[in-house]
C-alpha positions as a LaTeX table, in Angstrom:
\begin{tabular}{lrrr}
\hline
Residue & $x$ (\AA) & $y$ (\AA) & $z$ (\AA) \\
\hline
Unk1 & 145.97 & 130.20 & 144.85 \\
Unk2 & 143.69 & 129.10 & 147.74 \\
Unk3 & 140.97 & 126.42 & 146.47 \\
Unk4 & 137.75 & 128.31 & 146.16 \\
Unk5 & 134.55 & 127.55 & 148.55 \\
Unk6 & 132.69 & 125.57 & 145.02 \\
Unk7 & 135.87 & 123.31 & 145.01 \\
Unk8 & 136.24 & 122.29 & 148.42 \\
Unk9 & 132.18 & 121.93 & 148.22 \\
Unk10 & 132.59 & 119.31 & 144.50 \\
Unk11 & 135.36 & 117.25 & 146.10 \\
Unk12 & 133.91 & 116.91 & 149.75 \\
Unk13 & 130.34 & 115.92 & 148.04 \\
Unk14 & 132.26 & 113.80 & 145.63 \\
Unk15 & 134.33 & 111.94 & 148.62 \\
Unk16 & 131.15 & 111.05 & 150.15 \\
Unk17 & 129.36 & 109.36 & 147.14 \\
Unk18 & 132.73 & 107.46 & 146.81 \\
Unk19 & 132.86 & 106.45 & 150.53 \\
Unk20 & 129.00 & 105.87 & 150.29 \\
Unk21 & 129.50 & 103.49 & 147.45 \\
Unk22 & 132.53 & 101.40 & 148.62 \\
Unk23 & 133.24 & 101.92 & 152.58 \\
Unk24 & 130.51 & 103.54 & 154.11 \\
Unk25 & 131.81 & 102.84 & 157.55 \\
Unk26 & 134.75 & 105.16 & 156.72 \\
Unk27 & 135.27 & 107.57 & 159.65 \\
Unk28 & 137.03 & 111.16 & 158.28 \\
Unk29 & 139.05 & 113.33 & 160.30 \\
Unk30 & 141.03 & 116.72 & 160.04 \\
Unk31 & 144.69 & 116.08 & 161.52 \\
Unk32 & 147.29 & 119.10 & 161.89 \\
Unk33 & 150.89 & 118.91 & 161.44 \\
Unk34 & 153.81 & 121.76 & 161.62 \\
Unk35 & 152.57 & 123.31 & 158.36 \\
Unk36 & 148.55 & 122.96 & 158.45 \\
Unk37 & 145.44 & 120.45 & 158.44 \\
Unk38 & 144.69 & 117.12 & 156.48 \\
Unk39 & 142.60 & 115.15 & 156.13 \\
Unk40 & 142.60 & 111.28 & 157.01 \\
Unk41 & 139.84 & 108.09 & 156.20 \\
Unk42 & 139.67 & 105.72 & 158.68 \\
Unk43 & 138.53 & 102.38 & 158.67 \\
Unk44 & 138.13 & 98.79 & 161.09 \\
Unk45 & 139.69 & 98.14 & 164.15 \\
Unk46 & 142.88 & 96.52 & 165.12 \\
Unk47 & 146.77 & 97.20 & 164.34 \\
Unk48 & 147.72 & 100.32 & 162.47 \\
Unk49 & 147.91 & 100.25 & 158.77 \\
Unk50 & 148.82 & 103.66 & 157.34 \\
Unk51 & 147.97 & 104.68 & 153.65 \\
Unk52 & 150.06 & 107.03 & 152.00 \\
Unk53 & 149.19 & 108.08 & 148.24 \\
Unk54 & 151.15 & 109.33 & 145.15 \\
Unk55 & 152.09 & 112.73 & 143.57 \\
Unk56 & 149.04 & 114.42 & 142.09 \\
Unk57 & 146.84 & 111.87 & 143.80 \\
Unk58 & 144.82 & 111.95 & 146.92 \\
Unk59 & 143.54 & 109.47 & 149.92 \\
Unk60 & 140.40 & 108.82 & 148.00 \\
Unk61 & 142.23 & 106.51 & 145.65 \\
Unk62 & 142.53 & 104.25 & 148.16 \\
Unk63 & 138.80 & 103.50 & 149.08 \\
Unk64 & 137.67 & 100.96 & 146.61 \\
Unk65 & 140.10 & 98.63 & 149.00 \\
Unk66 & 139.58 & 99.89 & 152.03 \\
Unk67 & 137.18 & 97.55 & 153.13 \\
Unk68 & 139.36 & 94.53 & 152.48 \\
Unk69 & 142.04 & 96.26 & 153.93 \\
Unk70 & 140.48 & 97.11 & 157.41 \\
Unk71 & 139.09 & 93.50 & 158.10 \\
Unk72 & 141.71 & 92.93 & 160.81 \\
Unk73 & 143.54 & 96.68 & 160.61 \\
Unk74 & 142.84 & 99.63 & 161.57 \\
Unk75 & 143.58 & 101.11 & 158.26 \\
Unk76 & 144.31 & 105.38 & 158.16 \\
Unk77 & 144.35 & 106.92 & 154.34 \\
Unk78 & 146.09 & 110.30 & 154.79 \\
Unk79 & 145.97 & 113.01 & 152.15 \\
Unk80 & 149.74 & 114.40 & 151.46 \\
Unk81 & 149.66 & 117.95 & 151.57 \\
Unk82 & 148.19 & 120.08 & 149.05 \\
Unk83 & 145.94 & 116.57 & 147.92 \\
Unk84 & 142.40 & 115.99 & 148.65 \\
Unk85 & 141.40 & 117.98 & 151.15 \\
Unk86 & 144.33 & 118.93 & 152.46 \\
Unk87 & 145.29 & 122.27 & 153.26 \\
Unk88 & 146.92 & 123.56 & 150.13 \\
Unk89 & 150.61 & 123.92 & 149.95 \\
Unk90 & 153.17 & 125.63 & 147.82 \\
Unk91 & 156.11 & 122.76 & 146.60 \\
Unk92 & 158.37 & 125.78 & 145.23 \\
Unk93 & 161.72 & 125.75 & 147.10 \\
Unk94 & 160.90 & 123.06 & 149.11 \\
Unk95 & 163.03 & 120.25 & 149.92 \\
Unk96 & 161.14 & 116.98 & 149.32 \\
Unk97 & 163.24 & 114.38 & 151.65 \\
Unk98 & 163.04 & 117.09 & 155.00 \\
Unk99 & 159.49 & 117.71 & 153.77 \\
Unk100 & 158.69 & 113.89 & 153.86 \\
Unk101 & 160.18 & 113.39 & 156.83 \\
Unk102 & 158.91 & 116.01 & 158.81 \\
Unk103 & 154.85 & 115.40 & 157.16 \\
Unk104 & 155.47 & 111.77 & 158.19 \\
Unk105 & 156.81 & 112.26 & 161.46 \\
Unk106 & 154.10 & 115.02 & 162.43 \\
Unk107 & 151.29 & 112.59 & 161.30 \\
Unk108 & 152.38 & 109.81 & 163.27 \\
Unk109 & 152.70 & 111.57 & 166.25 \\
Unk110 & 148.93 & 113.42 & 165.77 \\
Unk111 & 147.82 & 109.89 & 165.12 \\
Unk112 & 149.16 & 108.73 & 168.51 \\
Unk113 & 151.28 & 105.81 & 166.49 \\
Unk114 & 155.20 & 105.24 & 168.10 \\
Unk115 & 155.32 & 103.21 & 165.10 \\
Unk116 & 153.37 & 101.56 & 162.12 \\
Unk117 & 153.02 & 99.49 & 159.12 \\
Unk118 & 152.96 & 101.54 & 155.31 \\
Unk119 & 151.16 & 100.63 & 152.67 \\
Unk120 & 152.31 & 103.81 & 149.92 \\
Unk121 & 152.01 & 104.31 & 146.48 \\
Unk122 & 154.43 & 105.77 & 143.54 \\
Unk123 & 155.68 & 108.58 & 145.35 \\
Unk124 & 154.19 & 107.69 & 148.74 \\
Unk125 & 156.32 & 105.23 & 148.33 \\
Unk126 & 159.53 & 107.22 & 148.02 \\
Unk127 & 158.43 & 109.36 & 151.03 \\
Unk128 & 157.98 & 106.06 & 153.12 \\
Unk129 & 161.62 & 105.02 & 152.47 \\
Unk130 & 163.00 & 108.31 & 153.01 \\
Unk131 & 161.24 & 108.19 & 156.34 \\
Unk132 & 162.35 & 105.39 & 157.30 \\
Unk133 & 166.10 & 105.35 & 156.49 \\
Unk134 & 166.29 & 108.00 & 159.30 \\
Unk135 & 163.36 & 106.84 & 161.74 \\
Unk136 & 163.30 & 102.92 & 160.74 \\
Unk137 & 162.24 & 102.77 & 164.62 \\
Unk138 & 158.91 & 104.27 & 163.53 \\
Unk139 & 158.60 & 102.09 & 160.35 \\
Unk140 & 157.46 & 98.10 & 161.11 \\
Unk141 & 157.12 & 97.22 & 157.35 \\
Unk142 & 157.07 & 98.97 & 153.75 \\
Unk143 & 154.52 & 97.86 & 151.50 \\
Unk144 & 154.95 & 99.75 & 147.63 \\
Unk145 & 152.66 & 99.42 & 145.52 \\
Unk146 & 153.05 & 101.35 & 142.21 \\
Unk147 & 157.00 & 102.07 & 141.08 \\
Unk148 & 158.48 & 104.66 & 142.88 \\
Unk149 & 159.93 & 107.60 & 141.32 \\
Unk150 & 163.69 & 107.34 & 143.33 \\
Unk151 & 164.86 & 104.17 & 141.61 \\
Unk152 & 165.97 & 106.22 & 138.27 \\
Unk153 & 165.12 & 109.25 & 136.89 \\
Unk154 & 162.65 & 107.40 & 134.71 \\
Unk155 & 159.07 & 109.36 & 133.90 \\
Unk156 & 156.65 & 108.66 & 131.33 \\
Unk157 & 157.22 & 111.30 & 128.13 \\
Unk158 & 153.63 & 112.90 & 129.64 \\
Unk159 & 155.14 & 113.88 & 132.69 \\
Unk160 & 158.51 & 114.96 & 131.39 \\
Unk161 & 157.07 & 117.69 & 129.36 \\
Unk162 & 155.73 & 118.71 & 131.77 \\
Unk163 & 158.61 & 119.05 & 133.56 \\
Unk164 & 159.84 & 121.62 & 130.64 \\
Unk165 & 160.84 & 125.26 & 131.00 \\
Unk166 & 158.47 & 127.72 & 129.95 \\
Unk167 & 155.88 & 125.19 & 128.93 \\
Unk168 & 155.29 & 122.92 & 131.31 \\
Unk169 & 153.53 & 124.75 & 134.01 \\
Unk170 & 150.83 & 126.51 & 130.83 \\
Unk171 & 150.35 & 122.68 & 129.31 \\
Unk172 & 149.64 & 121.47 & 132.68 \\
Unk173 & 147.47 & 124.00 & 134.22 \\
Unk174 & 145.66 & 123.40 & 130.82 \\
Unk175 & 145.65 & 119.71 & 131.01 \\
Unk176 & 144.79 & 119.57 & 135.04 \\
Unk177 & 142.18 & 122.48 & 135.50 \\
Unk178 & 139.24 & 121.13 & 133.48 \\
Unk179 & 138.99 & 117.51 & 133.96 \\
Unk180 & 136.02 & 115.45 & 132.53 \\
Unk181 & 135.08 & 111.43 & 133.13 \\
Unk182 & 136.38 & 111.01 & 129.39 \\
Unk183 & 139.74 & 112.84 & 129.52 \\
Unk184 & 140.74 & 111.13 & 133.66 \\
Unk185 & 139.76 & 108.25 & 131.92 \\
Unk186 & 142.10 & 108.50 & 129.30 \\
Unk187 & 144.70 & 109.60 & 131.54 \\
Unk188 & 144.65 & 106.27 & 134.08 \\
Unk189 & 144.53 & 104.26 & 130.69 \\
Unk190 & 147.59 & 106.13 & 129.56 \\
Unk191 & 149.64 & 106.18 & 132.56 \\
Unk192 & 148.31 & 104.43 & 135.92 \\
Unk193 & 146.07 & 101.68 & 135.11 \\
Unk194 & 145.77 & 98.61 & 132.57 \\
Unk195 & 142.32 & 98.73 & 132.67 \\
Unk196 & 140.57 & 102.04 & 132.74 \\
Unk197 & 137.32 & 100.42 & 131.25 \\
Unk198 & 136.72 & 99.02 & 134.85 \\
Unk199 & 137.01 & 102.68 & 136.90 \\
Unk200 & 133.06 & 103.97 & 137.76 \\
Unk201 & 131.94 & 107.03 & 137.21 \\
Unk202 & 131.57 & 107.76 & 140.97 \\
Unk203 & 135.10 & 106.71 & 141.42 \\
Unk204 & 136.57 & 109.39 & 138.10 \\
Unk205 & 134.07 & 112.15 & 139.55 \\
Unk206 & 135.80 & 112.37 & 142.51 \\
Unk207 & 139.29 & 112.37 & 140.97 \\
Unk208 & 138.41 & 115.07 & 138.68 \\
Unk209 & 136.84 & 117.33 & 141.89 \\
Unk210 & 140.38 & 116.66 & 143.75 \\
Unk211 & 142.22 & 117.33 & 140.62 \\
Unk212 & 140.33 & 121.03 & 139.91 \\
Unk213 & 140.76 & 121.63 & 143.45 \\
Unk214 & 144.11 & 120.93 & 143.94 \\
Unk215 & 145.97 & 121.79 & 140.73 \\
Unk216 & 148.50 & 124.85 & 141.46 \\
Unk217 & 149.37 & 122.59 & 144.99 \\
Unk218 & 149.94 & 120.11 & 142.02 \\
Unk219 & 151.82 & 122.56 & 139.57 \\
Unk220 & 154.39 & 123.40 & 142.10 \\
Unk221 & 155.32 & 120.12 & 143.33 \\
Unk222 & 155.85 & 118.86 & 139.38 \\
Unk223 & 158.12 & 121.99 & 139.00 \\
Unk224 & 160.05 & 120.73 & 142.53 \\
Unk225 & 160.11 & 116.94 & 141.65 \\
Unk226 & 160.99 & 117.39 & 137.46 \\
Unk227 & 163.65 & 118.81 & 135.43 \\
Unk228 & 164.62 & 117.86 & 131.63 \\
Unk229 & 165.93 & 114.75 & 132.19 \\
Unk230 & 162.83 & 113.46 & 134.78 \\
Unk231 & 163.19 & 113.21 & 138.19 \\
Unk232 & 165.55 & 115.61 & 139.57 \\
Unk233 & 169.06 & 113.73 & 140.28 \\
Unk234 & 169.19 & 114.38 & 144.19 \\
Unk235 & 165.59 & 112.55 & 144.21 \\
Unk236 & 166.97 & 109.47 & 143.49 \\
Unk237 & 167.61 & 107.23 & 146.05 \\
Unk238 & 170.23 & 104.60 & 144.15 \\
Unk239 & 171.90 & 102.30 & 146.18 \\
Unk240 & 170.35 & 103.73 & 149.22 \\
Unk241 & 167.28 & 101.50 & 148.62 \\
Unk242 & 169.93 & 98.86 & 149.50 \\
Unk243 & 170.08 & 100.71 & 152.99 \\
Unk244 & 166.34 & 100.04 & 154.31 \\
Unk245 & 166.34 & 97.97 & 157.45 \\
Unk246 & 163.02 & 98.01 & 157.26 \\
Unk247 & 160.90 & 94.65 & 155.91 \\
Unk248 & 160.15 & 96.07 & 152.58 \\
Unk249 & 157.55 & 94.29 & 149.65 \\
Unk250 & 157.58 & 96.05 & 146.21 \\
Unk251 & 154.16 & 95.09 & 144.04 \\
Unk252 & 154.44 & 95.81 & 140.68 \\
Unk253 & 152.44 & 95.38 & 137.98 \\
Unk254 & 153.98 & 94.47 & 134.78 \\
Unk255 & 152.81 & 97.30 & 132.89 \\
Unk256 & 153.72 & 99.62 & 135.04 \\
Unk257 & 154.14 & 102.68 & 132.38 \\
Unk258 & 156.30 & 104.38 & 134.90 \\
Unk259 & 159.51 & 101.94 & 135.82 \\
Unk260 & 159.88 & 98.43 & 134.18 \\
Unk261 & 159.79 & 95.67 & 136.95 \\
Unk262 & 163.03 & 94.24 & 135.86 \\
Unk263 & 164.28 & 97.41 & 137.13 \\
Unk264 & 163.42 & 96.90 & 140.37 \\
Unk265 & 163.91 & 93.08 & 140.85 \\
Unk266 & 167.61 & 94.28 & 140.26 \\
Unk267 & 167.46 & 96.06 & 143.52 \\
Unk268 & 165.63 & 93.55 & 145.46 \\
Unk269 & 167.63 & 90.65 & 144.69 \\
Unk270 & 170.74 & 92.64 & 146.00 \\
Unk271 & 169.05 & 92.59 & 149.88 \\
Unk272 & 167.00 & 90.43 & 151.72 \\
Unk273 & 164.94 & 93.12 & 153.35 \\
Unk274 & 163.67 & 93.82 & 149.98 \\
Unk275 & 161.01 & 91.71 & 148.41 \\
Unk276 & 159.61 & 92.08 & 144.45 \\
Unk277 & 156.11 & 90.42 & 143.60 \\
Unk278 & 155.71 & 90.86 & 139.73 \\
Unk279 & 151.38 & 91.63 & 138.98 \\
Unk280 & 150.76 & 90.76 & 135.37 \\
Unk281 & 147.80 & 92.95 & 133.41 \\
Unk282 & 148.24 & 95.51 & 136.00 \\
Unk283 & 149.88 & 99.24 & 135.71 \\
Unk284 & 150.98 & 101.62 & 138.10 \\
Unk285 & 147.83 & 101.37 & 140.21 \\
Unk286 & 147.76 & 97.68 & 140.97 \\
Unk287 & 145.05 & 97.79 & 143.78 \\
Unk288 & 142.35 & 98.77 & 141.05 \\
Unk289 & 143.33 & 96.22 & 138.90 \\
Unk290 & 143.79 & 93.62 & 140.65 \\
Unk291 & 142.35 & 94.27 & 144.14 \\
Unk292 & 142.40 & 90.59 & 145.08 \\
Unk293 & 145.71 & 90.06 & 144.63 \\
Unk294 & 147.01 & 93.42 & 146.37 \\
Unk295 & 145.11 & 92.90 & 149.41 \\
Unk296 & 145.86 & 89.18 & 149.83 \\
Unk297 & 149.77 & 89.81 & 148.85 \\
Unk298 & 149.81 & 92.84 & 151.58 \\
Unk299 & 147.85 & 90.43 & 154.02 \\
Unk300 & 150.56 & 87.65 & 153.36 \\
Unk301 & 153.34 & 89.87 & 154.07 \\
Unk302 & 152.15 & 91.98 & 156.84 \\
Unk303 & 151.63 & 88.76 & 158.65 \\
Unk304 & 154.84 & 87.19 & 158.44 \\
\hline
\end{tabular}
């Protein structure tokens, strides 16, 4: 179902308090790729920093950072497709690694960038790896912030029933359609934040306006990316993480409600292109609970 005119109008109205509360310098743009428009905040002046969100998220999620992030970068948030104000897409039937890799490659070239840093969360994160196993010529370095779903099949007991037969897509259409301050609120406390005491109003209004807007786009990919068990089996990368020639930093916080940290320190330590920085009192959105330490850990490591 195409987002309605009153949608598009709530999240585009809601965007702008955000940006006009934390980054009011923020430049947005409409980009196409192969398979429609998106949308893309951009910020400061310098090398390339590309900003690539999670599942059932949306660019906006980046901008309380973007300020500290586009000091000495010119930093680009993209919305993945069928987010924000993307064009909305269908997920049914679609393969996820060839979708990655052509959304990623189509973007870059729009943007005019032969090749560029990544800063990704959660599943951004997966994409950015999948990307650049095959094009690590168009990767420079991976920064992850948020577990990525591709290390196990590991999802939080919300999400998996979701990812149920018959029930699923009804107790998520009823969960995602009418969003309030209160109930996103919950939700971040529950699954993506330690914190959610800290997230302003302005910031949850404009979540909820991309989550009404968005939520068959966000439906369809939970039916592609989840079966019984979690993440579907092909999804998960394995020992292929162990494969990235790309520079790679993993931040995780340890309360991370997705994927443990331990789990991934396992991986790094097997590979010295990988890198694990443990956050503590942070979940699975570091950047909004600790926003120092994010930026000044992806400043550290982009610079080396």
């Amino acid at each position: 179902m195409e987002p309605s005119a009153d949608t598009d109008h709530e999240l585009q109205a809601a965007q702008a308090a955000l940006l006009a509360r934390y980054a009011p310098e923020t430049r947005v743009r409409r980009v196409a790729w192969s398979q429609g428009e998106t949308q893309v905040l951009e910020s400061g002046a310098g090398p390339p920093l590309l900003l690539l969100h999670g599942g059932l998220d949306a660019a906006l999620h980046w901008v309380p950072v973007l300020p500290a992030l586009a000091q000495d970068r010119r930093v680009l948030a993209v919305d993945r497709p069928g987010h924000g104000l993307a064009d909305p897409f269908d997920y049914r039937g679609v393969d996820l690694f060839e979708h990655a890799r052509t959304f990623l490659r189509d973007i870059l070239d729009a943007l005019e960038l032969p090749a560029v840093d990544i800063v990704a969360c959660s599943m951004g994160g997966l994409w950015s790896a999948v990307f650049a196993l095959d094009f690590p010529h168009r990767v420079s370095r991976i920064v992850i912030a948020g577990a990525p779903p591709g290390i196990t099949r590991s999802v939080p007991l919300m999400l998996k029933l979701l990812g149920l037969p018959l029930v699923g897509h009804p107790l998520g259409r009823h969960l995602m359609s009418n969003p309030t301050r209160d109930s996103t609120r919950k939700f971040f406390g529950q699954m993506l934040v330690a914190h959610p005491e800290r997230l302003e109003d302005v910031f949850l209004d404009a979540v909820c306006a991309s989550d009404r807007r968005n939520v068959d786009t966000y439906l369809s990919l939970l039916h592609c990316l989840l079966d019984l068990r979690g993440v579907r089996h092909p999804l998960v990368l394995g020992k292929r993480w162990q494969d990235l020639a790309v520079p790679t930093l993993f931040l995780w916080g340890e309360r991370d409600a997705f994927i443990a940290p331990e789990v991934g320190e396992a991986i790094a330590v097997q590979h010295s292109n990988l890198r694990l920085v443990r956050l503590p009192d942070a979940g699975h959105f570091p950047w909004i609970d600790d926003p120092e330490r994010v930026v000044g850990e992806i400043g550290h490591f982009l610079a080396r």
